[in-house]
C-alpha positions in Angstrom: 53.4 26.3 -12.9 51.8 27.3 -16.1 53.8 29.8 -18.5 50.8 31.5 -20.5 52.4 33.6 -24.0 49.7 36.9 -24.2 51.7 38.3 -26.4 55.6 39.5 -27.3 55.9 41.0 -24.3 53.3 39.7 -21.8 53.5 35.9 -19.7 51.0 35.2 -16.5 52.6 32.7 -14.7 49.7 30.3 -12.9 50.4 28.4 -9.7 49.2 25.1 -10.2 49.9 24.0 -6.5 49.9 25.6 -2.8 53.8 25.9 -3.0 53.6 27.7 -6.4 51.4 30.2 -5.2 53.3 30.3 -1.9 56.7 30.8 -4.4 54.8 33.3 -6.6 53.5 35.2 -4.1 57.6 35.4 -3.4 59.0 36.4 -6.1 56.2 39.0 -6.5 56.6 40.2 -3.2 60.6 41.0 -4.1 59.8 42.2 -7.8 57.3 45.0 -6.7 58.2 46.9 -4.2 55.8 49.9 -3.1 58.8 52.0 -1.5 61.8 52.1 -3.6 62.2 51.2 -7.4 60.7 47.9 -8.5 62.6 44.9 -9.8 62.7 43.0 -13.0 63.9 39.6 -14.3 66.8 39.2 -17.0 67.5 36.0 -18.6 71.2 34.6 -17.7 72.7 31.7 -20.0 70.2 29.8 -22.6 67.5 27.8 -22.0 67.0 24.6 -24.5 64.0 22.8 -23.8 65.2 19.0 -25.1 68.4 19.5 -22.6 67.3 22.4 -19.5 65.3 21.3 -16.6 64.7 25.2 -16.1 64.7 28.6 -17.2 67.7 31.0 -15.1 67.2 34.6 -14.0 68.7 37.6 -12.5 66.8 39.9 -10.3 68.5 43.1 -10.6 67.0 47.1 -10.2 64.5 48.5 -13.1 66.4 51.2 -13.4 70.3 50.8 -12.5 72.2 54.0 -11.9 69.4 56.2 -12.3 66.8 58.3 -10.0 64.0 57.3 -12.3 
C-alpha cells in the first residue's frame, strides 16, 4: 500500500494489490458511516521506521461525548 503525503494534513492511501483494495474498502466502510457519526484514526504508541514493521491505530467516534 502506498502512503502518499499531500500535505500536513492530507494522505491517500493506494492499494497496490486485490487484498489492499479489498482491506481499504474495509476500513473505509467502518470509518464513514452514512447513518450515525463517522469515525477517525488516532495514532497509539510510536512508530520508528529502522525498528516498526507497522504503523498502530485506534478507531474511536469523531466526536466523543457530543451530539455533533
Amino acid at each position: 500500500m502506498k502512503v502518499l503525503m499531500e500535505g500536513p494534513e492530507r494522505i491517500e492511501l493506494v492499494p497496490e494489490t486485490e487484498h489492499e483494495k479489498e482491506n481499504l474498502n474495509s476500513l473505509w466502510k467502518l470509518l464513514i458511516r452514512c447513518e450515525g457519526h463517522s469515525k477517525v484514526l488516532c495514532p497509539i504508541g510510536e512508530f520508528n521506521p529502522n525498528d516498526d514493521e507497522g504503523a498502530q491505530f485506534t478507531i474511536q467516534d469523531q466526536f466523543p461525548g457530543s451530539d455533533h
